[in-house]
C-alpha positions as a printed Julia matrix, in Angstrom:
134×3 Matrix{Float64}:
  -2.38  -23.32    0.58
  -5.83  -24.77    1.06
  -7.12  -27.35   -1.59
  -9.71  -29.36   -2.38
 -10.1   -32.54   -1.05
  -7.66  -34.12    1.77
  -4.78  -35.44    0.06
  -3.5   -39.57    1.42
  -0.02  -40.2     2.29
   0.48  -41.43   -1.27
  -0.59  -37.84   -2.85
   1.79  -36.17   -0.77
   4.86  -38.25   -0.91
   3.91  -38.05   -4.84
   4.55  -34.18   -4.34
   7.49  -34.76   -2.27
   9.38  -36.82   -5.28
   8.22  -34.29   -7.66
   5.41  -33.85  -10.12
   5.82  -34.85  -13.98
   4.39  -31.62  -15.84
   3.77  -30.63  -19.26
   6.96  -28.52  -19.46
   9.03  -31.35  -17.29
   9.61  -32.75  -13.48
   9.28  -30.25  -10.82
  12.33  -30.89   -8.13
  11.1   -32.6    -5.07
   8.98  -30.66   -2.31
   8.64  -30.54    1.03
   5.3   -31.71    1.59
   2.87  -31.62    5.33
  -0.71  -31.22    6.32
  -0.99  -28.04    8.75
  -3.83  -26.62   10.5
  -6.08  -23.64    9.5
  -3.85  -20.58    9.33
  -5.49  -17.75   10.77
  -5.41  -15.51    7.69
  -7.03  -11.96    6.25
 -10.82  -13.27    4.61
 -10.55  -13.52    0.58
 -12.52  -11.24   -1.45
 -14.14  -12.77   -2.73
 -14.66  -15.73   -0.39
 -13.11  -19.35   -1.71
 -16.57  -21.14   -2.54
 -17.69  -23.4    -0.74
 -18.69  -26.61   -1.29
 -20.4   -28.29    1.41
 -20.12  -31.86    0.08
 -16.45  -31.52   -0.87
 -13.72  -30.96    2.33
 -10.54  -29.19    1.78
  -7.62  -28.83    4.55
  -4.46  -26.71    4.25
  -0.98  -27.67    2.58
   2.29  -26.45    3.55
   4.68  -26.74   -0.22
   8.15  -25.81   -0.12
   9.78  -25.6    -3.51
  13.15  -24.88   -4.81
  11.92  -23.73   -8.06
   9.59  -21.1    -9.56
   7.55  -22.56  -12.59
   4.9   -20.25  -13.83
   1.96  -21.6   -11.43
   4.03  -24.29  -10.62
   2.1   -24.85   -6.94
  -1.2   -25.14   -8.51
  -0.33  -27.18  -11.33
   1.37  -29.72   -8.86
  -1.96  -30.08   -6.92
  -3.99  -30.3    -9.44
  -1.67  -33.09  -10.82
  -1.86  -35.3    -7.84
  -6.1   -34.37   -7.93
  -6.33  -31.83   -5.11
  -6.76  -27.97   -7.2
  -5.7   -25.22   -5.01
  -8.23  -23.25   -3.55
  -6.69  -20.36   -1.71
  -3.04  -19.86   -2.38
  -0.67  -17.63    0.28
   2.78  -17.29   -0.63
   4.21  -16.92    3.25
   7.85  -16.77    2.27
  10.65  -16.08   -0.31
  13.99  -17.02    0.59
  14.31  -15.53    3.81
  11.67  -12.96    3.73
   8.61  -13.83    5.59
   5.15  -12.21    6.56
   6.04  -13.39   10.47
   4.64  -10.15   12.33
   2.88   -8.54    9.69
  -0.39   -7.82    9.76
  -2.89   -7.29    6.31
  -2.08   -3.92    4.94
   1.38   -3.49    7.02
   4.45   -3.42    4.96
   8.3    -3.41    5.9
  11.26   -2.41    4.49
  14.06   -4.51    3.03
  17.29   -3.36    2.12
  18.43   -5.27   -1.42
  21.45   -5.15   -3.15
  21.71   -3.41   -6.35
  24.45   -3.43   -8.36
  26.4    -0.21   -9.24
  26.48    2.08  -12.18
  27.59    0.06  -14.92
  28.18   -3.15  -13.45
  25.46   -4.94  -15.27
  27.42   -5.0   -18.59
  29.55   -7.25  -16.75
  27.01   -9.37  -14.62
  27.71  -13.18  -14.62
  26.69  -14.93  -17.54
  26.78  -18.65  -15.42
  29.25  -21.37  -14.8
  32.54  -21.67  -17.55
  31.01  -18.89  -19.63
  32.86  -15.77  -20.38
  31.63  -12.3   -21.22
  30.46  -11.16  -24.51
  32.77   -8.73  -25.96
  31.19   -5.09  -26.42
  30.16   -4.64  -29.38
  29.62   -0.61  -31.21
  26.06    0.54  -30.94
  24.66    1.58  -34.35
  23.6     5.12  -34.75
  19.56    5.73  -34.05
């Protein structure tokens, strides 16, 4: 991700022991300063602000807040400017160029297995209950 300004040691080992948000601590991230990437252009273009630098931000997180990235920079005073999500679990855009897709093959469960999906750790299934007439 690119941001604004050129975050110190201190900002990023801040982001590295997690980030104290509205809605709670984030889990720690894995934090580094990278080069450039050589990416697609934005449309429209990031603006530019000659006076103000920026510099790109590698964030690995183990959790998916609702704009959890940007609200960590922001909280450690560097907004994101130009956010690329490179890679979910173990899906990545290595070889892909902009507009090429590929394929994935994803489990999905079968025909009536979702009534009896997980519910979590100790907890049993709901017993079925009769569906009311419509």
């Amino acid at each position: 991700m690119q941001v604004e300004g050129i975050p110190d040691d201190a900002k990023l080992q801040q982001l590295r022991d997690g980030i104290q948000l509205n809605d709670g601590r984030t889990r720690p991230a894995q934090a580094t300063l990278i080069e450039p990437p050589a990416l697609w252009p934005r449309q429209p273009p990031v603006r530019e602000r000659r006076h103000i630098p920026d510099c790109w931000l590698k964030l690995v997180i183990t959790e998916g807040r609702n704009r959890q990235v940007r609200r960590m920079t922001a909280a450690v005073g560097h907004p994101t400017l130009r956010l690329v999500r490179w890679q979910i679990g173990d899906w990545t855009l290595d070889g892909l160029a902009p507009g090429q897709w590929r394929e994935l093959s994803v489990y999905l469960p079968q025909a009536g297995a979702s009534a009896q999906r997980p519910r979590g750790p100790g907890r049993a299934p709901r017993p079925s209950r009769p569906r009311r007439g419509r």
